[in-house]
Steps between C-alpha positions, in 0.01 A plus 500: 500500500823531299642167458895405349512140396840405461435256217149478409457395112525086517316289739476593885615824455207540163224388736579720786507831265179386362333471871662835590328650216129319537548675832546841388870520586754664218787249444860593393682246321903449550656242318701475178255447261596200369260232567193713401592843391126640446292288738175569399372673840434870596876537737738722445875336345795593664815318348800421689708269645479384879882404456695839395192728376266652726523840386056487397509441870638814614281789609243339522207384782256208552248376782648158466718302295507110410785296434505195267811514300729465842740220537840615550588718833677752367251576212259532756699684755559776203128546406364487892787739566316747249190445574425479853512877552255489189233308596291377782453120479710247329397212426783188445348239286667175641511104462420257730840363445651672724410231743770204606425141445223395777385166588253370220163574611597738749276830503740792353357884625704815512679396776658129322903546449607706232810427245842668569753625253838550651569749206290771436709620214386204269279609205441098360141517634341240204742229715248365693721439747526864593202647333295479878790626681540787288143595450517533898800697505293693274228543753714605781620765231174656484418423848799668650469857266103537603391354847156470542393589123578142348223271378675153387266237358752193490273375188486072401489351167307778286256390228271637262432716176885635373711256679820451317583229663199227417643315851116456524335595175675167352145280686225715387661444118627157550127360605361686254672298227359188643636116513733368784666767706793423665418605912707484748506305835124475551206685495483592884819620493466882645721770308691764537202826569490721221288806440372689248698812408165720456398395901856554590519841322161607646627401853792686420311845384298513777766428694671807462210695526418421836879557569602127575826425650667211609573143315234294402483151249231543198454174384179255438355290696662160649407143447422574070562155382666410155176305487274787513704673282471291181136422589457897487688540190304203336144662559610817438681412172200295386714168443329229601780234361756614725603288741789483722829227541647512873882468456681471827789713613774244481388415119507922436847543645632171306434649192635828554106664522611862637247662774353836456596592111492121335186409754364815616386469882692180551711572797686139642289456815881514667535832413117681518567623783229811408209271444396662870544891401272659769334816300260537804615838626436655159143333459465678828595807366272476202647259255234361286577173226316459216334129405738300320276416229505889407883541515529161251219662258681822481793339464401301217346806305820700565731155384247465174581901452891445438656482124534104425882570477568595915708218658328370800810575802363165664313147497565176348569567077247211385737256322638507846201420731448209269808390512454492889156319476619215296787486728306478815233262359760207455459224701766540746308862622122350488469732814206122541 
């Protein structure tokens, strides 16, 4: 097949061309070329802009195309516009917050309420107010130009080898330094499912091969515990000092902790309302997930592969944590 990926040289978008091409699929590149301008993979570069410059676009054809770079309606109302006479399949790569708030523990499947934006002209989509609501606006874009040809995966918290964001690659290196480790809550606590970009991408392939339509959530599997996590990172890492501090909620927000970039995977339990993501209906439909252990050993190799000077996007800074730990071990929070 002839695949467009809109996107395509960072993270989700990397890991999908590179399981397009181990399955013998040629892979166009669109994208601006600024966050890698020579990936090192055998796809074709076409350079452009999704917002004003889609002439590389023009005149040409593709089996399918997959979107990763959409979050503003009328960006992605221009390039579906152009491209649904142009190609076959589309895949919309989506978010699973586009779901409302939901009861705590309540199972959340395709069918769970979705989040509205009264204004589809509004372009702030890093507001995470709006980002959901947009990003479904976005779907109905694609949705509404090519019935019947539209494959959205509405994907979870994404992890692995090139993430940008270290939301989870902060644990792997954290235990791997040893000493106390500031964890939150306590170790049963289940998280928010992730999954591994490769088994996401791979889904995602073979996905449009077989001509997939319809919405579906990719995420991992339900119940992972904070708990297991560390213990995983711990053996994997090879450090047997670490050990773990439970800091309740109430101490967290007191001291300003912030959830997902300050303590990745910390979500208040008030607010997780995605701790029960259903991903059934995509295992059903093929999705495989890796063993943790192997995406927190990759993970680490990848992390150990960066230049000493990147700044980690998220995590406790060290002086920090400690500062936390002493604070928590005075007497008046002896959790005893």
């Amino acid at each position: 097949m002839n695949i467009l990926i809109l996107g395509g040289t960072r993270f989700v978008g990397r890991h999908l061309a590179e399981a397009a091409l181990v399955r013998g699929h040629r892979v166009s590149l669109f994208n601006r070329g600024t966050s890698d301008p020579h990936p090192a993979i055998d796809a074709e570069s076409l350079r452009g802009d999704r917002d004003g410059n889609l002439a590389a676009l023009r005149g040409r054809s593709w089996d399918a195309v997959i979107d990763t770079s959409g979050y503003v309606p009328r960006v992605v109302r221009a390039s579906a516009d152009l491209l649904a006479p142009r190609v076959g399949h589309y895949t919309f790569i989506s978010t699973v917050s586009v779901y409302g708030p939901v009861t705590p523990g309540s199972l959340v499947d395709e069918r769970a309420p979705l989040q509205t934006v009264d204004d589809d002209t509004r372009e702030d989509y890093l507001d995470p107010e709006v980002y959901g609501g947009l990003k479904r606006l976005c779907e109905r874009a694609v949705e509404a130009r090519m019935p019947d040809r539209v494959l959205i995966p509405r994907l979870s918290l994404v992890v692995g080898p090139l993430d940008p964001t270290d939301r989870f690659t902060y644990w792997p290196t954290r235990v791997a330094r040893g000493g106390a480790v500031l964890a939150f809550d306590r170790p049963d606590r289940p998280i928010v499912p992730f999954i591994d970009a490769r088994d996401a991408a791979r889904w995602i392939v073979a996905g449009l091969e077989a001509g997939r339509t319809g919405v579906f959530n990719v995420g991992g599997k339900t119940g992972v515990t904070i708990g297991e996590v560390l213990e995983t990172c711990r053996i994997v890492g090879g450090a047997p000092d670490a050990s773990w501090v439970w800091v309740n909620e109430a101490f967290l927000a007191q001291h300003g902790v912030g959830p997902w970039l300050e303590l990745p995977l910390w979500v208040p339990r008030e607010r997780d309302s995605l701790a029960g993501l259903d991903s059934s209906k995509a295992v059903g439909a093929g999705l495989e997930r890796r063993p943790l252990a192997e995406t927190v050993r990759d993970l680490l190799t990848w992390d150990r592969s960066r230049p000493a000077s990147v700044t980690r996007r998220a995590g406790l800074a060290a002086d920090r944590e400690a500062a936390l730990l002493e604070q928590w071990r005075l007497p008046r929070n002896d959790p005893r």
